[in-house]
LOMITOR-282423 format. One record per residue (C-alpha): x, y negated, z negated; residue number from 1; residue in one letter. Coordinates in nm, 3 decimals, always signed. Each point is the difference from the previous one (the first is absolute). Layout:
residues N
NODE        c1        c2        c3     k   r
NODE         X         Y         Z   NUM   A
...
END
This chain:
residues 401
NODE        c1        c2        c3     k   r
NODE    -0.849    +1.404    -2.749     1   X
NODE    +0.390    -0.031    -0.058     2   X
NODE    +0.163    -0.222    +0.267     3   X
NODE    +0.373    +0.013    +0.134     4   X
NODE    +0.178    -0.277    +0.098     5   X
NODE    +0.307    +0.088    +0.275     6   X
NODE    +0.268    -0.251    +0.015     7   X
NODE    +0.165    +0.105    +0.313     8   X
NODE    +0.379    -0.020    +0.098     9   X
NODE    +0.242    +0.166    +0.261    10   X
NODE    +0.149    +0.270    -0.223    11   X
NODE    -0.257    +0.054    -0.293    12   X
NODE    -0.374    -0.055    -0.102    13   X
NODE    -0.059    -0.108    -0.374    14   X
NODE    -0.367    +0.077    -0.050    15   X
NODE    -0.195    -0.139    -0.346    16   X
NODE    -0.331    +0.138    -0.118    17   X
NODE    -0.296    -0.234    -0.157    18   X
NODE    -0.339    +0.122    -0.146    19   X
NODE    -0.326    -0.221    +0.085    20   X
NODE    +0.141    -0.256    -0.238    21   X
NODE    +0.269    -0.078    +0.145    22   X
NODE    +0.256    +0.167    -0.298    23   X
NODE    +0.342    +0.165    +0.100    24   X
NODE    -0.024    +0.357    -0.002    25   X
NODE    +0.314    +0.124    +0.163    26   X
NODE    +0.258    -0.065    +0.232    27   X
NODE    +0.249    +0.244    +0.254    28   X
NODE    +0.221    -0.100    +0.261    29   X
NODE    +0.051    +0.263    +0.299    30   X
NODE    +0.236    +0.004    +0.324    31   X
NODE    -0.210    -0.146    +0.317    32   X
NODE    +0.054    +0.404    +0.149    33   X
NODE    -0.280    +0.244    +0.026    34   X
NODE    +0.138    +0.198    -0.265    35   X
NODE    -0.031    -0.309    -0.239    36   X
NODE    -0.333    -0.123    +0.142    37   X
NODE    -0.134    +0.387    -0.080    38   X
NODE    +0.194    -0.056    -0.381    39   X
NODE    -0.216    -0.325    -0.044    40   X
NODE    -0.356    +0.185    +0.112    41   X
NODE    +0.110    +0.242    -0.153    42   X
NODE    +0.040    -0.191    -0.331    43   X
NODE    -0.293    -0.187    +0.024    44   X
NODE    -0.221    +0.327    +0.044    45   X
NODE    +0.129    +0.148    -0.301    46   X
NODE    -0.012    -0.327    -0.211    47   X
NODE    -0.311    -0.141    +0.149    48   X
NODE    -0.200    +0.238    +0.224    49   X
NODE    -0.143    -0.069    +0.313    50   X
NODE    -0.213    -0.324    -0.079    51   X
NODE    +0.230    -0.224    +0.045    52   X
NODE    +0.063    -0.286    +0.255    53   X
NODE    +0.340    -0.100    +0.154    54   X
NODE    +0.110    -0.349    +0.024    55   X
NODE    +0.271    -0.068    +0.252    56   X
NODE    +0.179    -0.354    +0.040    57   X
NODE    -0.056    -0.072    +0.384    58   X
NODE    +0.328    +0.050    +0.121    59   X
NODE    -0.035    +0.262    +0.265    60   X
NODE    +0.358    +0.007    +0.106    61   X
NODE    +0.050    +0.243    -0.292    62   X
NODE    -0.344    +0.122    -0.116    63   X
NODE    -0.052    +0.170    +0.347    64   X
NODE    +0.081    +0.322    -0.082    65   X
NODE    -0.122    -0.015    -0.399    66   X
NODE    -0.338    -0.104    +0.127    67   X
NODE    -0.014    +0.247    +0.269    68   X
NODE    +0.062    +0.270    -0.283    69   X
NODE    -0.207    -0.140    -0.241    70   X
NODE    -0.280    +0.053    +0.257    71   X
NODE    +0.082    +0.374    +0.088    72   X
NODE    -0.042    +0.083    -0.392    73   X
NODE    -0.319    -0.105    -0.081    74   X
NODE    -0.290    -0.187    +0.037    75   X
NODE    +0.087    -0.269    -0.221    76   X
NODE    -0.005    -0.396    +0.079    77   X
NODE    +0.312    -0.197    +0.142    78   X
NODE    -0.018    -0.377    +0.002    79   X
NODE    +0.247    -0.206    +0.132    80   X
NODE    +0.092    -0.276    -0.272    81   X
NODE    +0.141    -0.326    +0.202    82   X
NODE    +0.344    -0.070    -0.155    83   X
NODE    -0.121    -0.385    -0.023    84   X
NODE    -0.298    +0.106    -0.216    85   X
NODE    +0.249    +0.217    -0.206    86   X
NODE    +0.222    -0.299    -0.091    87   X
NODE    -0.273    -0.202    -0.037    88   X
NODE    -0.126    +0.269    -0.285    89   X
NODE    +0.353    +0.068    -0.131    90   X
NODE    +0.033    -0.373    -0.046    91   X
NODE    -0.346    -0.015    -0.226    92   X
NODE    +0.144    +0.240    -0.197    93   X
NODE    +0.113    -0.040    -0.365    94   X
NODE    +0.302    +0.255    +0.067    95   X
NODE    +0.309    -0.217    +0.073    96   X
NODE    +0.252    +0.089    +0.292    97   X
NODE    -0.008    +0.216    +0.311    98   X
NODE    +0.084    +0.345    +0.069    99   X
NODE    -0.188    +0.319    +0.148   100   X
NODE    -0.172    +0.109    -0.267   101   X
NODE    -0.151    -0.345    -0.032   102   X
NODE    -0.079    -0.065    +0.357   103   X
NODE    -0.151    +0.348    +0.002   104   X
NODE    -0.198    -0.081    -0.283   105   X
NODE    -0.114    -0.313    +0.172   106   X
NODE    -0.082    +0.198    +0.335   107   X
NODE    -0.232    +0.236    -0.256   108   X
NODE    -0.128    -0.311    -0.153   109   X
NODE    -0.153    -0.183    +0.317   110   X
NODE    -0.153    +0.334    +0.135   111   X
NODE    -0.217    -0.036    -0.358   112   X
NODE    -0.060    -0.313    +0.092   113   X
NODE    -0.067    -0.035    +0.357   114   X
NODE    -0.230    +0.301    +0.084   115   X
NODE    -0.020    -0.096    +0.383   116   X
NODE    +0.383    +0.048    +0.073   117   X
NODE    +0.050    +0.165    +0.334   118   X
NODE    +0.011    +0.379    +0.024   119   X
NODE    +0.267    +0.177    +0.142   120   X
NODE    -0.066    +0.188    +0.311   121   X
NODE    +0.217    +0.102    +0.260   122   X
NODE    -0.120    -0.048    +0.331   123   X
NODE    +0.274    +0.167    +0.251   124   X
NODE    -0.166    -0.168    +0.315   125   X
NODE    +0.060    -0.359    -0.092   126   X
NODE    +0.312    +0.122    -0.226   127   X
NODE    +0.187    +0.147    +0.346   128   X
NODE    -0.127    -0.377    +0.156   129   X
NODE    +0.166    -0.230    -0.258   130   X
NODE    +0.326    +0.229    +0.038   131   X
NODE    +0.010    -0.056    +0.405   132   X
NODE    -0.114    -0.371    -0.069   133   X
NODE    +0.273    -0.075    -0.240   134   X
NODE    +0.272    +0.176    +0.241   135   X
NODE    -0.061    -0.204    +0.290   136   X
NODE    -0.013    -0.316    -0.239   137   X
NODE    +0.311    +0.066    -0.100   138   X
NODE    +0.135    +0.067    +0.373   139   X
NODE    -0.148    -0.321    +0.108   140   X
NODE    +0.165    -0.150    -0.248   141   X
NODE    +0.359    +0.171    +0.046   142   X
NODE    -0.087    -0.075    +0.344   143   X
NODE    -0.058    -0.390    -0.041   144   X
NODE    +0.335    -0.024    -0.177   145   X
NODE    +0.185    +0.158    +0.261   146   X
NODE    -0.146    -0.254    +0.248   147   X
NODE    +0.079    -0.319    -0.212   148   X
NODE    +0.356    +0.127    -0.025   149   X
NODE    +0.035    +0.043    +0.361   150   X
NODE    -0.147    -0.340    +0.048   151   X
NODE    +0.315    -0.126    -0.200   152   X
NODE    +0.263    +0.232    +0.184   153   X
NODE    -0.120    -0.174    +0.301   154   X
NODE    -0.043    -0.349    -0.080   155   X
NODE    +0.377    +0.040    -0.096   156   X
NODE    +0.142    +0.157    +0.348   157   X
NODE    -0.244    -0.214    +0.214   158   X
NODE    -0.142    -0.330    -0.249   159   X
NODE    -0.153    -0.123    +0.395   160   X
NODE    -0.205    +0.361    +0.009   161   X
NODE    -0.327    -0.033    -0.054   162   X
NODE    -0.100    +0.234    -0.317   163   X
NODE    -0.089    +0.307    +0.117   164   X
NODE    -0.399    +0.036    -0.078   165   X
NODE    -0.203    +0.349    -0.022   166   X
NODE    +0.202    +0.225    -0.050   167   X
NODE    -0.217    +0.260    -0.090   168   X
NODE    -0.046    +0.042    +0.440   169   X
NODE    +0.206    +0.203    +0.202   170   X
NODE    +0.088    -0.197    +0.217   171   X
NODE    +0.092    -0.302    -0.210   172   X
NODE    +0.248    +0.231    -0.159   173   X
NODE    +0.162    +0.077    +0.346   174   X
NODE    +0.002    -0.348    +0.080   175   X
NODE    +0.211    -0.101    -0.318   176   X
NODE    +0.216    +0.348    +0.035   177   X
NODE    +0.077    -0.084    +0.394   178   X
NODE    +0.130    -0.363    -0.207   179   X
NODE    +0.176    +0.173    -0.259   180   X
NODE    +0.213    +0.245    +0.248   181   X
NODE    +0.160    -0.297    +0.129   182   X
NODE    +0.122    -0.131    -0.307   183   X
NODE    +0.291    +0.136    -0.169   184   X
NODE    +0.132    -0.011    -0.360   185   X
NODE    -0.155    +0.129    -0.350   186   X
NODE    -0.259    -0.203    -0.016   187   X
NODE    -0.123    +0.132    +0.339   188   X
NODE    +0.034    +0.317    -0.123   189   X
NODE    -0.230    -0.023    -0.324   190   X
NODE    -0.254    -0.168    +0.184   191   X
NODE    +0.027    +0.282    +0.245   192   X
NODE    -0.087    +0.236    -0.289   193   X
NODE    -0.238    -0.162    -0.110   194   X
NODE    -0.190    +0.009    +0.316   195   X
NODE    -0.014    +0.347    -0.006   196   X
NODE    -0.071    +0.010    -0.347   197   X
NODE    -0.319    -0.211    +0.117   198   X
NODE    -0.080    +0.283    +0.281   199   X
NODE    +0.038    +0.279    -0.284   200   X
NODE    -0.249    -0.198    -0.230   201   X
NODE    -0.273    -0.081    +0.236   202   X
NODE    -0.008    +0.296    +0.131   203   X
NODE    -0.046    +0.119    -0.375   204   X
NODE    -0.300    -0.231    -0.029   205   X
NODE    -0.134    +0.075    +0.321   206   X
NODE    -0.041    +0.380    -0.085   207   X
NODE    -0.153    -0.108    -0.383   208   X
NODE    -0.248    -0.214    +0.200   209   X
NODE    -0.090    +0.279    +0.174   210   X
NODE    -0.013    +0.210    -0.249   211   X
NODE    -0.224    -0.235    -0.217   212   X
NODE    -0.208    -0.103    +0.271   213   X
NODE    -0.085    +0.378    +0.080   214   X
NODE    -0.064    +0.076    -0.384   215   X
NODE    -0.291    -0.255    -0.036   216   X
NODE    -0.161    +0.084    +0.364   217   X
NODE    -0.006    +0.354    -0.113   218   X
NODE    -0.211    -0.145    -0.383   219   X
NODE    -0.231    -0.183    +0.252   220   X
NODE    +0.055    -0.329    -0.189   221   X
NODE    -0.302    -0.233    +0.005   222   X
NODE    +0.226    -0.306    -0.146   223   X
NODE    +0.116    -0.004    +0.411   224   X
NODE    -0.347    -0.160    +0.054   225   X
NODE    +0.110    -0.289    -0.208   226   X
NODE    +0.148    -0.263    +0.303   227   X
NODE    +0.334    -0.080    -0.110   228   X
NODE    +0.101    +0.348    -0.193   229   X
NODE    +0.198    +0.236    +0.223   230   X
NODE    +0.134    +0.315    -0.117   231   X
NODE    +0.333    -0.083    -0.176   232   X
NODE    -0.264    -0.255    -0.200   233   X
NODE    -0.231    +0.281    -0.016   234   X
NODE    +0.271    +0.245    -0.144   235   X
NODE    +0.095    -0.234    -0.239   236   X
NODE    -0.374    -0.097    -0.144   237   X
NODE    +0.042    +0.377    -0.029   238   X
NODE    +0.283    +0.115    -0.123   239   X
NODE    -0.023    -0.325    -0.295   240   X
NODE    -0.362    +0.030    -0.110   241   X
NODE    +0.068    +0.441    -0.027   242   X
NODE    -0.349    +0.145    -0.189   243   X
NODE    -0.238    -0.255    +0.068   244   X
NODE    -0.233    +0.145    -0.272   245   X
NODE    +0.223    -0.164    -0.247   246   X
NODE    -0.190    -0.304    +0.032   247   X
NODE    -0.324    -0.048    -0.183   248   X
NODE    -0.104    -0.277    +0.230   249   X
NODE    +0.086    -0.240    +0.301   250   X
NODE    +0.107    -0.277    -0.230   251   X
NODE    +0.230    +0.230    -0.128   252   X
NODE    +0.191    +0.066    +0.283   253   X
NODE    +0.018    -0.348    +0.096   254   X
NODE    +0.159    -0.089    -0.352   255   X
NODE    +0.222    +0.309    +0.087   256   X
NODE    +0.100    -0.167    +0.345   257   X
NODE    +0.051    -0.380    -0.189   258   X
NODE    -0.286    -0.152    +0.175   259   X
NODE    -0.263    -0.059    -0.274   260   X
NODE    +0.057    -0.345    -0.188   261   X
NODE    +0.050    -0.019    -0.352   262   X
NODE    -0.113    -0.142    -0.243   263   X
NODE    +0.194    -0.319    -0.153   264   X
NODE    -0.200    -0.246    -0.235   265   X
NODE    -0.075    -0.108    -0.324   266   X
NODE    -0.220    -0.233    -0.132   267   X
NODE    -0.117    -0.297    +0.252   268   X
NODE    +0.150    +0.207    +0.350   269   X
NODE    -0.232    +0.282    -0.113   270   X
NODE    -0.022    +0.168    +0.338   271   X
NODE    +0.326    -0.051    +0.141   272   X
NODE    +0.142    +0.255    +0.165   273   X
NODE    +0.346    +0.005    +0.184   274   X
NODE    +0.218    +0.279    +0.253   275   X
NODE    +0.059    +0.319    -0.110   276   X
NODE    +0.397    +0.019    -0.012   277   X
NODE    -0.031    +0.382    -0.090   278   X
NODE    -0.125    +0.307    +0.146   279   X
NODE    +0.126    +0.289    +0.279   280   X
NODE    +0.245    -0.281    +0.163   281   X
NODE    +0.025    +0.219    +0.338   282   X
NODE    -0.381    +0.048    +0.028   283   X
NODE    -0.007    -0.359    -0.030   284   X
NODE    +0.217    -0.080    +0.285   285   X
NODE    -0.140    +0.289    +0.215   286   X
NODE    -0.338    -0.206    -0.065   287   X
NODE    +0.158    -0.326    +0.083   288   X
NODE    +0.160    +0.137    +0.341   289   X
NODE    -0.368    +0.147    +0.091   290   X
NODE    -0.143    -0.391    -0.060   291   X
NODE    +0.308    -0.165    +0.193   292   X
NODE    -0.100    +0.223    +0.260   293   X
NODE    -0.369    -0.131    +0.052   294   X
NODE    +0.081    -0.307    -0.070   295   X
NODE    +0.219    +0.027    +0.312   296   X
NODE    -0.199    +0.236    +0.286   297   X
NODE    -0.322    +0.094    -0.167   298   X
NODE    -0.285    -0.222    +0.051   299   X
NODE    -0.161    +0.069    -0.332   300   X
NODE    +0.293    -0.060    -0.283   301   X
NODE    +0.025    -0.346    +0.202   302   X
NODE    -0.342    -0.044    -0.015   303   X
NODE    -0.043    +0.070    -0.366   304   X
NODE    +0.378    -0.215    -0.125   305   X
NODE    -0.195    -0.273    +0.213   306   X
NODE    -0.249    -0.063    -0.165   307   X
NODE    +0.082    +0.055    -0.321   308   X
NODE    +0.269    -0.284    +0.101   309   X
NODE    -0.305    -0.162    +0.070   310   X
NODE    -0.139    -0.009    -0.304   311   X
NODE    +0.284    -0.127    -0.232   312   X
NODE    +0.221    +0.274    -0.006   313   X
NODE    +0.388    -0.041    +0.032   314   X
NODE    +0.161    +0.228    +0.253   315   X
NODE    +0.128    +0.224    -0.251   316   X
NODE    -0.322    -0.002    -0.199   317   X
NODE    -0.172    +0.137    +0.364   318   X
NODE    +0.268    +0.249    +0.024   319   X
NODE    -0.008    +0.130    -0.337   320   X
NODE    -0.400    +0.042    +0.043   321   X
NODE    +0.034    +0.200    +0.318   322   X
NODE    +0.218    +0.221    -0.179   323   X
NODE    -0.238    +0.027    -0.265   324   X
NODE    -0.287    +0.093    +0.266   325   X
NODE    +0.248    +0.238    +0.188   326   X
NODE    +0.101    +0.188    -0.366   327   X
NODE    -0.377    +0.106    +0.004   328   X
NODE    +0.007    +0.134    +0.340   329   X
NODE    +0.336    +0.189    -0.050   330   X
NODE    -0.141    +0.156    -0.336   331   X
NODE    -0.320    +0.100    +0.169   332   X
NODE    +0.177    +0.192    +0.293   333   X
NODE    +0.260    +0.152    -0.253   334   X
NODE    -0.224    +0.119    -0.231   335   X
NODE    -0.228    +0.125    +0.249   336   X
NODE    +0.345    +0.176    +0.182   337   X
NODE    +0.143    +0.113    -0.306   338   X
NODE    -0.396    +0.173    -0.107   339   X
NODE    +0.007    +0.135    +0.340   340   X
NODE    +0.318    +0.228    -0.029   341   X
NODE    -0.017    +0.100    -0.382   342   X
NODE    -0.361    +0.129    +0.056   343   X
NODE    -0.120    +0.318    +0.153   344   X
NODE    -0.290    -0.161    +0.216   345   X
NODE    -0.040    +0.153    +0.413   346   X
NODE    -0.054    -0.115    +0.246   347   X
NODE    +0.191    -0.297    -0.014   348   X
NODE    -0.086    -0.266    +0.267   349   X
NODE    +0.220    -0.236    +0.153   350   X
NODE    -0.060    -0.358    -0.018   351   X
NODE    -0.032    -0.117    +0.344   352   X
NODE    +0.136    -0.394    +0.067   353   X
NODE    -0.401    -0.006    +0.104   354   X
NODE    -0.067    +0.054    -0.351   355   X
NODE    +0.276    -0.158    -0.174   356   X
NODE    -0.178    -0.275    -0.174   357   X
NODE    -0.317    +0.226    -0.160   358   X
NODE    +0.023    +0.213    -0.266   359   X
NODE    +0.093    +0.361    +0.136   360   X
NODE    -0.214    +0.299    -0.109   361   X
NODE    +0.297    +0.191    -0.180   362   X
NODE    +0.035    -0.296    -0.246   363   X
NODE    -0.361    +0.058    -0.101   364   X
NODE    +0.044    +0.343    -0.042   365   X
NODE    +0.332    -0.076    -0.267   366   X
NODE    -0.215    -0.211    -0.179   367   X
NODE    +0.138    -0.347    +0.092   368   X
NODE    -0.298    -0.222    -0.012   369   X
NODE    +0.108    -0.122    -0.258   370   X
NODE    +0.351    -0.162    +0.080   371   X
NODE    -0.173    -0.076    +0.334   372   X
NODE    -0.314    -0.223    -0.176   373   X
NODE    +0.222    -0.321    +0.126   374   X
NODE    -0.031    +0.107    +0.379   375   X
NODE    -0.325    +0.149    -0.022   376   X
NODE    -0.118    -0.304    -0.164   377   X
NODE    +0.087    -0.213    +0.262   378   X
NODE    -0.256    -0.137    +0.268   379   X
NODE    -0.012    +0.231    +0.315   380   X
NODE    +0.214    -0.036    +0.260   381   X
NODE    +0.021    +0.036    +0.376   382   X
NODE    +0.168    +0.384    +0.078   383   X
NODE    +0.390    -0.106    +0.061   384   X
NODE    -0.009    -0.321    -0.185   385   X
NODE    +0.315    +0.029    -0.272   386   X
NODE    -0.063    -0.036    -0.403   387   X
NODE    +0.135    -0.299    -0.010   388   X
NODE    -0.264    -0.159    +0.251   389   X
NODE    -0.222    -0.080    -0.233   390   X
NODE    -0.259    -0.318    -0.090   391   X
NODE    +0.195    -0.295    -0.196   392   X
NODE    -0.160    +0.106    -0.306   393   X
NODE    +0.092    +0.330    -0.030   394   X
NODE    +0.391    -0.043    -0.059   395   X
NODE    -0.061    -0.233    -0.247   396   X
NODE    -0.048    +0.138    -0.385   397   X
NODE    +0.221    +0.106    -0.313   398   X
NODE    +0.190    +0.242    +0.190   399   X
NODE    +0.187    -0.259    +0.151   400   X
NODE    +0.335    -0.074    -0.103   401   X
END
């Protein structure tokens, strides 16, 4: 089977073919529009025919729309190459330099290699998530820049004022804007801008809230019966881990999320392993926000950092295993989610909050048992006790991190 390689840019494509061996066949370079995504299927069908998989470097802010099309066309294979495992292949390479050809021919080059590279699939439910997610990210932040200027604006017409605190309430803003009324100069005026500029941003973020908050009530999330994982948390498990059928196992997904240790000895220190620096960096810190949380109000991330504290770990050690305990949870309820809405299966129940912590009958009929052999494994507990209630033992084992 012939393989192409996609080295992806903002105005053009440069795509390189390879047989099974790995030898250069051919190389064409088309504009990133759908006229030259349908030249370069269109070349590869007459050159290669239909067995053929597509290898795109992981850069999704311009293979969107190529992968999209590729999709429509036929029923070939598109994986998505990592661009660190494309340098990484490029590098190994006895071809000196860098240009697209060769980092095309690299992105054709680890697909031979690596057979278990994610497929491309384009899930609109958590796509349409990630967008609203990322929007009121960026508001927040516009928003949070807005607020330390004013903070400045008014340290310098009042330096006895306190600073003006939460901003993001109504009446906080009034407060400050009665204040600012009574000043008078330019830097009154900017800071009375800006203070509207704060009311037009939150109320921005308030209606994206809403918005996002509505979305994952109407998929019936189950990752809201985690304690700790609201629905902006929720939207953004979603919207970040898309197709969960992309990964072949739990493991997987915690590697994904930069939770799983790694590996790092040689020799003597066989064993060794250390913090994964890598991974889905926003998963991650959605992950660590959920195990703040407990650790905070819910009786049983306490429970389980104390004792782990307990028995030799450092805090961040603790913390780092709860994460790795809550990454199996969150892949459990998003595969089982994700299952739930990409297959035809009726009628659907509802988990109740009753039934939260068992298995529910429509993830038995999807086939899950086996990404739920963890849970199931685990001793029986008492109807409303949470997962993470569990005997000592139980948390302890190589999944740890």
């Amino acid at each position: 089977m012939t393989i192409i390689g996609v080295d992806a840019h903002k105005r053009s494509h440069t795509l390189v073919a390879i047989d099974p061996g790995g030898r250069k066949l051919a190389e064409k370079t088309v504009t990133t529009t759908p006229s030259g995504h349908a030249e370069a299927i269109d070349w590869v069908l007459k050159n290669f025919g239909a067995d053929v998989e597509w290898a795109v470097e992981d850069n999704r802010s311009f293979t969107h729309l190529l992968e999209r099309d590729l999709l429509a066309a036929a029923p070939w294979r598109v994986v998505r190459c990592p661009p660190a495992l494309m340098a990484r292949t490029r590098a190994s390479a006895r071809t000196p330099g860098k240009s697209d050809p060769i980092d095309a021919l690299a992105v054709a080059r680890a697909a031979l290699r690596e057979t278990d590279l994610p497929v491309a699939v384009h899930d609109d439910v958590s796509w349409q998530l990630r967008q609203l997610v990322e929007r009121r990210e960026d508001l927040v932040t516009q928003r949070a820049g807005v607020m330390h200027r004013v903070y400045a604006h008014v340290h310098l017409l009042d330096p006895t004022r306190p600073t003006p605190t939460g901003l993001d309430k109504r009446n906080r803003r009034d407060v400050l804007g009665r204040f600012l009324r009574t000043q008078s100069g330019l830097l009154a005026e900017l800071a009375r801008d800006e203070v509207d500029d704060l009311e037009y941003l939150t109320r921005r973020i308030d209606s994206l809230t809403e918005r996002i908050v509505e979305r994952v009530d109407e998929l019936r999330s189950s990752l809201l019966t985690i304690p700790g994982c609201a629905h902006l948390t929720a939207a953004k498990f979603i919207g970040e881990a898309a197709n969960m059928d992309r990964f072949r196992s739990e493991a997987a997904f915690a590697a994904y999320c930069g939770v799983a240790p790694v590996p790092r000895w040689s020799g003597s220190t066989a064993g060794t392993l250390r913090v994964s620096n890598g991974g889905n960096r926003q998963l991650n810190t959605a992950l660590h926000r959920v195990a703040l949380v407990q650790l905070a109000k819910i009786p049983v991330g306490r429970t389980y950092y104390e004792r782990r504290r307990a028995e030799g770990d450092t805090g961040a050690e603790a913390i780092r295993r709860l994460k790795r305990k809550l990454c199996r949870l969150v892949f459990n309820r998003l595969r089982a989610d994700y299952l739930r809405r990409t297959t035809t299966v009726s009628p659907h129940p509802e988990p109740s909050s009753e039934d939260a912590v068992e298995v529910p009958a429509w993830m038995e009929v999807v086939g899950l048992s086996t990404s739920l052999s963890a849970e199931r494994a685990a001793p029986k507990r008492v109807r409303g006790e949470h997962p993470l209630e569990t005997e000592p033992g139980e948390l302890d084992g190589a999944g740890d991190a």
